[in-house]
C-alpha positions as CSV (number, residue, x, y, z in Angstrom):
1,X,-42.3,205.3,48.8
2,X,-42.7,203.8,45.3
3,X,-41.3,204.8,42.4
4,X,-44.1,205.6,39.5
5,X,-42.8,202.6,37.7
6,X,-43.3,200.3,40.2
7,X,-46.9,201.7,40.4
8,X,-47.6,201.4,36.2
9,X,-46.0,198.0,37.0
10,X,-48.7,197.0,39.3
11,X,-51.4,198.2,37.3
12,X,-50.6,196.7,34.0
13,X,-50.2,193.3,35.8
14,X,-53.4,193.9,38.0
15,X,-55.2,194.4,34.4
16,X,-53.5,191.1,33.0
17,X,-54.5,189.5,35.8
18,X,-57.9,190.4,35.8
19,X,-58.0,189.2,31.8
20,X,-55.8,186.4,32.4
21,X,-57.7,184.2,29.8
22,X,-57.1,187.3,26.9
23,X,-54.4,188.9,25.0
24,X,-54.4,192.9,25.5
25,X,-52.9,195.2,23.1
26,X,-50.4,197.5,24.7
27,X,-52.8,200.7,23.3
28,X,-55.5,199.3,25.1
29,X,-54.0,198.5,28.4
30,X,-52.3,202.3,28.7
31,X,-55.8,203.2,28.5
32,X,-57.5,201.2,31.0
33,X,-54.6,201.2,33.6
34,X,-54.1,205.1,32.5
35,X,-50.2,204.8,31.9
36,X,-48.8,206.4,28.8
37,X,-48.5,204.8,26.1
38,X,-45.0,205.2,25.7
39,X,-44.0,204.7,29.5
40,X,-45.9,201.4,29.8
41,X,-44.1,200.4,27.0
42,X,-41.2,200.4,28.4
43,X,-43.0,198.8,31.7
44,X,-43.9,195.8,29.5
45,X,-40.7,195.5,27.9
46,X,-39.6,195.1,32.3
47,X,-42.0,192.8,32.6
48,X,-41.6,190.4,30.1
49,X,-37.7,190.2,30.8
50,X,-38.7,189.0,34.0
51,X,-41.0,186.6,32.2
52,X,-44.2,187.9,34.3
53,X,-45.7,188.8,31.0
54,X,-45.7,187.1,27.5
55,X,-46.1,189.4,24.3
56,X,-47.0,188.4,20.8
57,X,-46.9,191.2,18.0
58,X,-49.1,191.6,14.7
59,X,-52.8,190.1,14.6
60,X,-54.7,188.6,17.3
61,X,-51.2,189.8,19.4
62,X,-50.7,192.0,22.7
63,X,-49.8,190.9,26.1
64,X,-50.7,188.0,28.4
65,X,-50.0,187.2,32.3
66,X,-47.5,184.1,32.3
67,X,-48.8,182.7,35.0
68,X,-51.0,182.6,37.3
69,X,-52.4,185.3,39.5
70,X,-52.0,183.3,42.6
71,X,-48.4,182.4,41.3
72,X,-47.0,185.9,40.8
73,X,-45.8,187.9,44.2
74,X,-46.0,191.7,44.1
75,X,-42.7,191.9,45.3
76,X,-41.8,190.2,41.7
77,X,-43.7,192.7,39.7
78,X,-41.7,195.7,41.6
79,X,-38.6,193.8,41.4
80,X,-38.6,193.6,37.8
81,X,-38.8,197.4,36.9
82,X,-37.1,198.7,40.6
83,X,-35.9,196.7,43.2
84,X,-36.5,198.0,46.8
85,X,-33.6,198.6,48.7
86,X,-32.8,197.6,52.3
87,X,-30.2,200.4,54.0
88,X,-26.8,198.3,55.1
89,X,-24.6,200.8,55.5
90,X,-24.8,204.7,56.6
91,X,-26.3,206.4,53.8
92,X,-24.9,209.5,54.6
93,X,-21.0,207.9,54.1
94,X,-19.8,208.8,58.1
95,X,-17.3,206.8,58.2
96,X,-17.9,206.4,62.4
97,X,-21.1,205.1,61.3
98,X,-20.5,202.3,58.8
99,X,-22.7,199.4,59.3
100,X,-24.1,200.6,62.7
101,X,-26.6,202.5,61.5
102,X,-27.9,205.1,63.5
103,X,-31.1,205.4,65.2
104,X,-32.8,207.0,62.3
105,X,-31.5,205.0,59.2
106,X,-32.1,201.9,61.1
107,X,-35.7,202.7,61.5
108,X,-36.2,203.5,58.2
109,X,-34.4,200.2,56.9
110,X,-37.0,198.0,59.5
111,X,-39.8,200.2,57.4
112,X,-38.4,198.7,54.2
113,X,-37.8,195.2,55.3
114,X,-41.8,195.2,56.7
115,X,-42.8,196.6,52.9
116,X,-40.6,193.8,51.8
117,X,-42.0,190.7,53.4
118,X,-45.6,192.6,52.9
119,X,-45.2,192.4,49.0
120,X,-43.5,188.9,49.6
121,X,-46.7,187.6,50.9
122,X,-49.2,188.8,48.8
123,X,-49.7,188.3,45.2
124,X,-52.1,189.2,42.3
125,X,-54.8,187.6,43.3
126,X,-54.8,188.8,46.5
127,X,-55.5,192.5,45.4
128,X,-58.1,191.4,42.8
129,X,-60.4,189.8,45.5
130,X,-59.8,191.6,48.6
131,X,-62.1,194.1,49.5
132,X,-65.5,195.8,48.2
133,X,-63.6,197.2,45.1
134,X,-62.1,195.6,41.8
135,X,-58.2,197.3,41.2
136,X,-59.0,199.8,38.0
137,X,-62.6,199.6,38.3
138,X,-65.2,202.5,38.3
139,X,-68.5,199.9,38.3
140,X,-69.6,199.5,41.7
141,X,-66.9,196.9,43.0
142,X,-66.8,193.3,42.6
143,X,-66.8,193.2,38.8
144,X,-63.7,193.3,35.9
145,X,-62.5,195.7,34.5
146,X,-64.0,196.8,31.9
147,X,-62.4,195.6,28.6
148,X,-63.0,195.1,25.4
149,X,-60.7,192.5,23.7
150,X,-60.2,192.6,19.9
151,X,-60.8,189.1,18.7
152,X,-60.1,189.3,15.2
């Protein structure tokens, strides 16, 4: 249902979120959210358009939440790389069908407009302190990611 975009999306700003206090270098977050380099560059570039994400280059730069976890909806982060898409008219083009959609494309549009108002409601924090497990943890649950932030 999601696009792998919208997925590297997520993770890079799950990451951020969890090191909301740091500045992480774009190598460094491919490798903890395990996005390709190249690909999550491209994901960050998204991001910060939408101004989810501030970057600084050279020394002591890399990429930083803007705001705060509680702030930022998950339906912003996937907006910003691939909006989701309600169905308004018959995707198929039948003319006899036009905005009446039929049984089957009108289902599927109520499926998107619940996975709408779903990522509507629920932001970063949410997924960071829900549950037994941290998001891109392998340590038992309940800790960060682990991350080490040059300082220098």
């Amino acid at each position: 249902m999601f696009s792998q975009t919208a997925e590297y999306a997520l993770r890079a700003m799950a990451c951020l979120a969890l090191h909301a206090d740091e500045r992480v270098s774009s190598g460094l977050l491919a490798e903890t959210t395990q996005v390709p380099q190249d690909y999550l560059a491209k994901v960050l570039q998204l991001l910060a358009k939408a101004s989810l994400i501030e970057g600084r280059r050279g020394v002591g730069g890399g990429y930083q939440i803007a705001r705060s976890p509680s702030e930022v909806r998950l339906l912003e982060v996937i907006e910003a790389v691939e909006p989701l898409k309600r169905i308004d008219s018959c995707p198929l083009g039948l003319k006899s069908h036009g905005a009446n959609l039929c049984p089957l494309h009108r289902k599927m549009d109520e499926a998107a407009q619940a996975v709408i108002e779903i990522f509507d409601d629920s932001t970063l924090a949410d997924v960071l302190t829900t549950g037994a497990s941290t998001p891109l943890c392998d340590n038992g649950g309940g800790g960060r990611a682990s991350l080490t932030v040059d300082r220098s």
